[in-house]
C-alpha distance (Angstrom), angle and dihedral (degrees) to the residues before:
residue distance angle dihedral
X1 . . .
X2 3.97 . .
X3 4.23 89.6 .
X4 4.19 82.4 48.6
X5 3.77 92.1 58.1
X6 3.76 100.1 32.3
X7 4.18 83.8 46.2
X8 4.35 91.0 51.7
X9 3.88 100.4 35.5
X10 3.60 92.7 93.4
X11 4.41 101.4 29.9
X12 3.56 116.9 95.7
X13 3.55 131.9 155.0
X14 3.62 133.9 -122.3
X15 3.89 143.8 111.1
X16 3.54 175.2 70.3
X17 3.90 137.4 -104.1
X18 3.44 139.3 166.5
X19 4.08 128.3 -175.6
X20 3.77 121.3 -145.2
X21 3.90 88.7 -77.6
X22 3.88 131.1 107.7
X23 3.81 130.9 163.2
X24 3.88 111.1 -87.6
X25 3.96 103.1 -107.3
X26 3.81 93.3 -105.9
X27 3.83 86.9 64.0
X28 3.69 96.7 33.1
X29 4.44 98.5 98.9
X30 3.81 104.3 -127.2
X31 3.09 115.0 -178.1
X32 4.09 133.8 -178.5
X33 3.36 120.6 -147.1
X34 4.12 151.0 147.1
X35 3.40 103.0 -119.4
X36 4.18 86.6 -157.4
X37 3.84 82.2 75.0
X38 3.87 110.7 20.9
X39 3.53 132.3 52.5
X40 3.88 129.5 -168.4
X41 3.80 123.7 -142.8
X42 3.81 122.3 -136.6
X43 4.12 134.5 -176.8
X44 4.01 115.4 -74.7
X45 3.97 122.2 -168.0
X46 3.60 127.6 177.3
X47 3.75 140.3 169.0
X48 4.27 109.5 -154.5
X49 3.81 131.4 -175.6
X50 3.80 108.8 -148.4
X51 4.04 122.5 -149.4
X52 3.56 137.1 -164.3
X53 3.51 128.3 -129.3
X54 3.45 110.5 166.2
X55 3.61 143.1 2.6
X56 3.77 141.1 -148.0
X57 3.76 127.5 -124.4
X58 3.91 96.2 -90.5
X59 4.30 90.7 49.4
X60 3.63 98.2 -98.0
X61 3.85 115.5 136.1
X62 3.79 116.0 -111.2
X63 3.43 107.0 -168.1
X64 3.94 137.3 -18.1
X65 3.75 148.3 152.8
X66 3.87 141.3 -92.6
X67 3.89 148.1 -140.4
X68 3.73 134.7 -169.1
X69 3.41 147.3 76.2
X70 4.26 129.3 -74.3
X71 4.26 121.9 176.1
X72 3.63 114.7 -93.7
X73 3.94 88.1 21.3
X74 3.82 107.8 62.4
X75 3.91 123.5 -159.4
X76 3.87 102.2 -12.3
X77 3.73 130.9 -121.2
X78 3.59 101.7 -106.1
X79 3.31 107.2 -163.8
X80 3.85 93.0 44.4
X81 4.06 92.9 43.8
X82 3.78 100.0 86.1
X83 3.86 139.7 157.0
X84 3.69 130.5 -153.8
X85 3.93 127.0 -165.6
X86 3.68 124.4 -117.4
X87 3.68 98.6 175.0
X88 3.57 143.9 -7.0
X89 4.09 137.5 -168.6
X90 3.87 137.4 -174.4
X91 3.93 118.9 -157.0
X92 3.73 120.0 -168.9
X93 4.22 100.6 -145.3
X94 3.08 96.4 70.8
X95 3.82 102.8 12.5
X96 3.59 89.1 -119.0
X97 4.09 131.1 165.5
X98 3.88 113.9 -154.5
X99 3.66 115.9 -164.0
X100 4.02 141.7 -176.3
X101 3.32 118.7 -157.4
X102 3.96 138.9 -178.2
X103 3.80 109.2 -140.9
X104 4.18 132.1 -167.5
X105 3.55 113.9 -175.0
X106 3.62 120.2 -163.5
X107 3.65 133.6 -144.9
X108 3.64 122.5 -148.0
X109 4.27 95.5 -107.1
X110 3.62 80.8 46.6
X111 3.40 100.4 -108.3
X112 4.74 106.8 153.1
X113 3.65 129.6 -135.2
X114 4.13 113.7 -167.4
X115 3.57 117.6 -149.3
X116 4.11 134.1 167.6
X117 3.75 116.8 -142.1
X118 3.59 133.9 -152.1
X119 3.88 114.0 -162.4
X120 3.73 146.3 173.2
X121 3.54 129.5 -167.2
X122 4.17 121.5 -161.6
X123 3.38 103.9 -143.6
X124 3.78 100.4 -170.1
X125 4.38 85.4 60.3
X126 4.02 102.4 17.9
X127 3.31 91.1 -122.5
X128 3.72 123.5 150.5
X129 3.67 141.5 -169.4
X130 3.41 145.8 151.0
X131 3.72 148.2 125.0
X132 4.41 136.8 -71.0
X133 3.97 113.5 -160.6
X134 4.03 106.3 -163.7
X135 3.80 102.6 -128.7
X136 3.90 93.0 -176.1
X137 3.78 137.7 -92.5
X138 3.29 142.2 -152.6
X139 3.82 130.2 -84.9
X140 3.61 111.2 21.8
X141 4.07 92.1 -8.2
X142 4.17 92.3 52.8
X143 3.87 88.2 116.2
X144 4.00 93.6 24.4
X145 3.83 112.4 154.9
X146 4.08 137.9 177.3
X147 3.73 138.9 67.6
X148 3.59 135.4 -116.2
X149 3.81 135.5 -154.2
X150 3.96 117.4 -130.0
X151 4.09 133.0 -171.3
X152 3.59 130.5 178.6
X153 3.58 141.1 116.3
X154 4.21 139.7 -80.0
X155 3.53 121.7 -143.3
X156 3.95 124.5 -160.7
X157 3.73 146.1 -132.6
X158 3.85 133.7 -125.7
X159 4.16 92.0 -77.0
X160 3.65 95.4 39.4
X161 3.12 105.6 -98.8
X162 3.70 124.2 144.2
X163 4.08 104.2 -104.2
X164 3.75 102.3 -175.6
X165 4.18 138.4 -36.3
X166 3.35 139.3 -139.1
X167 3.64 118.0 -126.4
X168 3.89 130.8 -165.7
X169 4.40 114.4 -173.9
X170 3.63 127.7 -171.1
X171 4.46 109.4 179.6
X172 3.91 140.7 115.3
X173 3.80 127.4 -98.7
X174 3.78 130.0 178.2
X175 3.75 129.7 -99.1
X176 4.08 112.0 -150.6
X177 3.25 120.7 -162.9
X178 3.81 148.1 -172.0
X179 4.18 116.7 -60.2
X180 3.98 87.9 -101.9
X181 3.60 123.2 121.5
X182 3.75 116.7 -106.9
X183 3.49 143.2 177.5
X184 3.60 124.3 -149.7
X185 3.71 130.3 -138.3
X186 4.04 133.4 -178.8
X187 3.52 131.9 -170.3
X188 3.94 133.1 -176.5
X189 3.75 111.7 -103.3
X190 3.86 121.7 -147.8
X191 3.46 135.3 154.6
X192 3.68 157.0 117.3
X193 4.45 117.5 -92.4
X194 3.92 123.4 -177.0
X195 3.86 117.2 -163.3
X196 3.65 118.1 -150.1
X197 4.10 115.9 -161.4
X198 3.71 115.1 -128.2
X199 4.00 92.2 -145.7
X200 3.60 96.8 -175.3
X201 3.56 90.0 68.8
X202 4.13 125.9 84.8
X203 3.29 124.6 -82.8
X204 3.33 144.8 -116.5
X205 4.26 125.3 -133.7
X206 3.79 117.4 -147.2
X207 3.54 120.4 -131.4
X208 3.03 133.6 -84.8
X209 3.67 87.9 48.9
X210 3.79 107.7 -149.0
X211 3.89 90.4 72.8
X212 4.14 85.4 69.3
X213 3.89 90.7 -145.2
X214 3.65 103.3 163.9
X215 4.47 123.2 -175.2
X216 3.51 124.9 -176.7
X217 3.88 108.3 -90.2
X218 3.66 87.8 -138.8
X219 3.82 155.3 2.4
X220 3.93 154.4 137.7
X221 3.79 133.5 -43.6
X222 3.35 126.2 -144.5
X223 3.97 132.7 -171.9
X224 3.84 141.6 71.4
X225 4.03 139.2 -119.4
X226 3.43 142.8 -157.5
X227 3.58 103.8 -108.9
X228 3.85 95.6 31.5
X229 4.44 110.6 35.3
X230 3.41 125.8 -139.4
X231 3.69 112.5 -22.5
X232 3.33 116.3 -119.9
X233 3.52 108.6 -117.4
X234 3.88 108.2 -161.2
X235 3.61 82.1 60.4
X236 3.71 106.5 32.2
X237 3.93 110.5 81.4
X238 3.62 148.9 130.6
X239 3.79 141.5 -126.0
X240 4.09 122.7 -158.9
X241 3.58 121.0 -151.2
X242 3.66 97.7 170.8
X243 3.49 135.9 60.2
X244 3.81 132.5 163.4
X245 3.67 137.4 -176.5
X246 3.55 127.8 -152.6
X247 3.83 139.7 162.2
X248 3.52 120.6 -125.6
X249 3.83 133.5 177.4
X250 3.65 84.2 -101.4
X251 3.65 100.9 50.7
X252 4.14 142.5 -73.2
X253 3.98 95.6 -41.0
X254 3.94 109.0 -162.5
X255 3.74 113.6 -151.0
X256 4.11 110.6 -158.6
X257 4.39 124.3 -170.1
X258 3.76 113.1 -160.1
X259 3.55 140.9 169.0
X260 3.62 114.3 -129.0
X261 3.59 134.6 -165.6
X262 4.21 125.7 -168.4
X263 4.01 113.8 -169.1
X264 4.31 117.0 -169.8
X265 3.08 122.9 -157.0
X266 3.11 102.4 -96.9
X267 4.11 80.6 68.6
X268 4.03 90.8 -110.6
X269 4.11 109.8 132.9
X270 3.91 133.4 -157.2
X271 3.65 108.5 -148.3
X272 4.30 110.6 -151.4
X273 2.94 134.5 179.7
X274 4.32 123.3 -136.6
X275 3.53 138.2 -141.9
X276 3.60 113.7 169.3
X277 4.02 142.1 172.6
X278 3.56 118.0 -153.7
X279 4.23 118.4 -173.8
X280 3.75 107.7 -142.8
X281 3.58 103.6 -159.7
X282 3.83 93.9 50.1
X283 3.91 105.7 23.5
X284 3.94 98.7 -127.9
X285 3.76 116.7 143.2
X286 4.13 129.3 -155.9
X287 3.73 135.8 173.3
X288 3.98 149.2 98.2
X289 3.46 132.6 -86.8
X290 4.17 114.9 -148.4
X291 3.98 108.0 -152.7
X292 4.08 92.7 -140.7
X293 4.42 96.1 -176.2
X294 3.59 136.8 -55.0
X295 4.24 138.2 -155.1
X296 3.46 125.3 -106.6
X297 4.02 114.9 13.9
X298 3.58 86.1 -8.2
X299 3.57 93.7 64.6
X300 3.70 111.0 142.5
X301 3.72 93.0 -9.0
X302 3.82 120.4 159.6
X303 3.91 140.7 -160.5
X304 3.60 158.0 118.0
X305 3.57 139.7 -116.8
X306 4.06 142.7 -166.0
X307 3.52 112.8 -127.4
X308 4.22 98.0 -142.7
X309 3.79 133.0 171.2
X310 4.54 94.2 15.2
X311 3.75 117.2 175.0
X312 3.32 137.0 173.7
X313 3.71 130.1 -142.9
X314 3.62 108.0 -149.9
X315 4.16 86.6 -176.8
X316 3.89 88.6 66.1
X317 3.47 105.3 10.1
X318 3.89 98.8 -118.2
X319 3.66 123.8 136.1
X320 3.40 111.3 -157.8
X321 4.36 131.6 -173.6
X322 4.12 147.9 160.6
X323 3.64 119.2 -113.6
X324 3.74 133.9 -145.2
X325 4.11 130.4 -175.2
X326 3.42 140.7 64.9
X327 3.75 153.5 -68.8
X328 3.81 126.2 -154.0
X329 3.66 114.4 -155.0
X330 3.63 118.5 -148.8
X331 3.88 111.4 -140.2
X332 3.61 115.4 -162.4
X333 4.16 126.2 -148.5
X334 2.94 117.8 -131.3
């Protein structure tokens, strides 16, 4: 377990980087639009941790609470993120539990997203799956729209009954904005990002806590895109407030959430969002990167990116990667 820790101390994940490439304007999609009357859909991902709080008479949960993370949201309120059951049915071939579900998920400055779920649960293999349509909110989800498709796995208590799941979702949902007239514009994101760990800082422990895995809850960011420059790295960094451990068939795999933000030098940021996978036998790092807004030109921009070809460096502690996706600028008329 000593080679685990000594392997994570310096990996965290984070990011955003672009090369010197952007889609030629004829491929660029620009789009015009009153945002009192349209709305555009973008990628969602989120990882939840489902709880139970009661149960009915025949063992199936009634209502409960969640935790996690979901793009555009951040770490969720858990003790304002609930779900409540509307219905609930056990077939025999397969063994099979269907389940509806009314969901609120909360944001950290409280701001609601509504969503009914449809769920099934094998109960020969534990697995789950199933799918969330967003049925708005309030604050910025009051006109929320989309759906997306989740898979994961329950896990039971000493009569059987289904104790809490683990949920992983991958969709689209709508972003509405003000009455203004805007005019959209995407370009193709690719680049190379190091991250340098600020060791001096705390530190974060990785669930579940008996491994002892320990990551730096925070450090530098280093790299440059098209659209943006250099970054400046004294004030380009990340923090993590997540980190999970789990063993795989191909190793301990560390999964890491952190909030990033990217300042020019022009002083305009892009604030992302990070979910990352780091191997820790063999070093190699994966994820996606959700663009969340920015300041300046980057004002309400959105996006996503692949995180592709992630080291780590356990000589300096750097973990380094290419990126490939998007960002759509939103141009504003005046």
């Amino acid at each position: 377990m000593k080679r685990i820790i000594f392997l994570l101390i310096g990996i965290f994940i984070l990011s955003f980087g672009c090369s010197d490439e952007i889609l030629d304007t004829n491929s660029a999609l620009e789009t015009a639009n009153l945002k009192s009357a349209n709305t555009k859909m973008i990628p969602t991902k989120g990882e939840v941790f489902i709880s139970v709080d009661e149960y009915n008479a025949q063992g199936f949960g009634q209502n409960g609470k969640m935790s996690g993370y979901f793009s555009h949201m951040g770490k969720l309120d858990e003790t304002k993120s609930t779900w409540v059951n509307l219905s609930h049915d056990f077939s025999q071939y397969p063994p099979m539990i269907t389940i509806i579900n009314d969901v609120v998920f909360c944001a950290a400055n409280g701001d609601l997203l509504y969503a009914s779920y449809t769920g099934h649960t094998d109960v020969t293999t534990s697995e789950v799956f199933g799918i969330a349509v967003f049925e708005g909110g309030t604050g910025r989800f009051i006109n929320a729209s989309g759906q997306t498709s989740v898979d994961g796995y329950a896990w039971y208590d000493e009569f059987g009954r289904v104790e809490g799941m683990y949920l992983a979702g991958e969709g689209e949902i709508s972003n509405v904005g003000s009455a203004k007239s805007e005019k959209l514009k995407t370009f193709q994101v690719r680049g190379h990002v190091e991250a340098i760990p600020n060791l001096s800082n705390p530190t974060i422990t990785c669930i579940p806590a008996e491994y002892d895995v320990i990551l730096p809850g925070s450090g530098w960011v280093n790299g440059h895109k098209n659209i943006f420059g250099k970054f400046v790295q004294d004030e380009s960094f990340f923090e993590r407030d997540l980190c999970e451990l789990n063993m795989t068939p191909e190793g301990p795999v560390v999964y890491s959430h952190a909030n990033v933000e990217l300042t020019s030098s022009d002083g305009d940021k892009i604030f992302v969002e990070s979910h990352s996978w780091v191997n820790a036998v063999t070093g190699d790092v994966s994820g996606y990167n959700v663009i969340k807004d920015g300041t300046g030109r980057f004002k309400d921009a959105y996006g996503e990116s692949d995180i592709i070809n992630g080291t780590f460096d356990p000589e300096t502690g750097i973990t380094s990667w290419d990126e490939d996706g998007y960002i759509t600028l939103v141009l504003k008329e005046k």
